[in-house]
MITOR-355517 format. One record per residue (C-alpha): residue number from 1; residue in one letter; x, y, z. Coordinates in Angstrom, 3 decimals, padded with zeros to 6 digits, m for minus. Layout:
REM residues N
(rec NUM 'A' (X Y Z)),
...
REM end
This chain:
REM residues 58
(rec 1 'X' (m081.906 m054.396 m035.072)),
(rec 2 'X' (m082.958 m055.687 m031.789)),
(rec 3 'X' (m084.836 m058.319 m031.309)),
(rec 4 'X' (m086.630 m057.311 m027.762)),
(rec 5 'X' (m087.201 m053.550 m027.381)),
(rec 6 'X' (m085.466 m052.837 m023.581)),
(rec 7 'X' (m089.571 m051.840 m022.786)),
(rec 8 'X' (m091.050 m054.902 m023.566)),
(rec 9 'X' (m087.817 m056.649 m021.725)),
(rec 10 'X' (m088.169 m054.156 m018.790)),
(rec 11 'X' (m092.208 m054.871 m018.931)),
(rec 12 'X' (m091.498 m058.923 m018.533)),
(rec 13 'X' (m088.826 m058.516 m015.947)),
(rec 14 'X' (m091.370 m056.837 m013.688)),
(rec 15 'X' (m093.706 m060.028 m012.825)),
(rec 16 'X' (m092.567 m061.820 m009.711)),
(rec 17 'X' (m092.263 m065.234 m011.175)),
(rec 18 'X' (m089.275 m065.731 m014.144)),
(rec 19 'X' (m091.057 m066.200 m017.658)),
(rec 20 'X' (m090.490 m069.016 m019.646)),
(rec 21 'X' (m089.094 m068.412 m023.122)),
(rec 22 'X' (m089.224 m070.842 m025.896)),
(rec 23 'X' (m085.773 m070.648 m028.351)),
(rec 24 'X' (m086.754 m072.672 m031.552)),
(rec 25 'X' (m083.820 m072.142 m034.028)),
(rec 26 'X' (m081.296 m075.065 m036.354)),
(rec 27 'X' (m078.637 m072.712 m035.693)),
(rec 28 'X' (m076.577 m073.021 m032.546)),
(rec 29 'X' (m074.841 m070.096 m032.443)),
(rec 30 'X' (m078.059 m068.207 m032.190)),
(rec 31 'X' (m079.605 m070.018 m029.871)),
(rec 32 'X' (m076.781 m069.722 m027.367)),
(rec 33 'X' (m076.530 m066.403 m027.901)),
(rec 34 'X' (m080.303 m065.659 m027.375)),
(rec 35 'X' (m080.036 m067.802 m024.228)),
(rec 36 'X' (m077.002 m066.253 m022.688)),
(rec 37 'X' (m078.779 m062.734 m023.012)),
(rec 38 'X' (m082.299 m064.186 m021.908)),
(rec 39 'X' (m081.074 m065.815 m019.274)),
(rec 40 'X' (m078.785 m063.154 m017.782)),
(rec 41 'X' (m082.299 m061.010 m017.559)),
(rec 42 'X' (m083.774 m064.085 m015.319)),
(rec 43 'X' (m085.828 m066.074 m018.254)),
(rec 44 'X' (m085.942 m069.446 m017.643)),
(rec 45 'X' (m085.001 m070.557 m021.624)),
(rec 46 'X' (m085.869 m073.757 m022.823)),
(rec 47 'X' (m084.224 m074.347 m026.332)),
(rec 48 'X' (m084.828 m076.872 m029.333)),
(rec 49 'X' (m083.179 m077.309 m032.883)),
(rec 50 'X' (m085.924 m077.976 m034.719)),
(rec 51 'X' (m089.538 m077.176 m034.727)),
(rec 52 'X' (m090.485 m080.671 m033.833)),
(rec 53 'X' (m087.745 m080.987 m030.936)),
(rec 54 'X' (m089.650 m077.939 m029.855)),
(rec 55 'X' (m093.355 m079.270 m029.793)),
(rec 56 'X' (m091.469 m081.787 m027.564)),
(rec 57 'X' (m089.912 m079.090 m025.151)),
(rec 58 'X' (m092.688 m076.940 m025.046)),
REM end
């Protein structure tokens, strides 16, 4: 199951700036993988480990 329908991901690549995306997960391998697609569709992804890391970040 996805976890961005390719319409809401075509609807967010249409603004002119890049949008930010938040990636709040303890699990590595998902965040990197989230990133890696994210990023390859021009988000700017910040990332955190942890909920409070993430409060930080944001």
């Amino acid at each position: 199951m996805p976890l961005f329908t390719d319409q809401f991901l075509k609807r967010m690549s249409t603004t002119t700036m890049n949008p930010k995306v938040l990636i709040i997960d303890d699990d590595d391998d998902l965040r990197y993988s989230l990133k890696r697609v994210l990023s390859g569709r021009q988000y700017e992804v910040i990332e955190a480990g942890s909920g409070e890391d993430g409060l930080v970040q944001g």
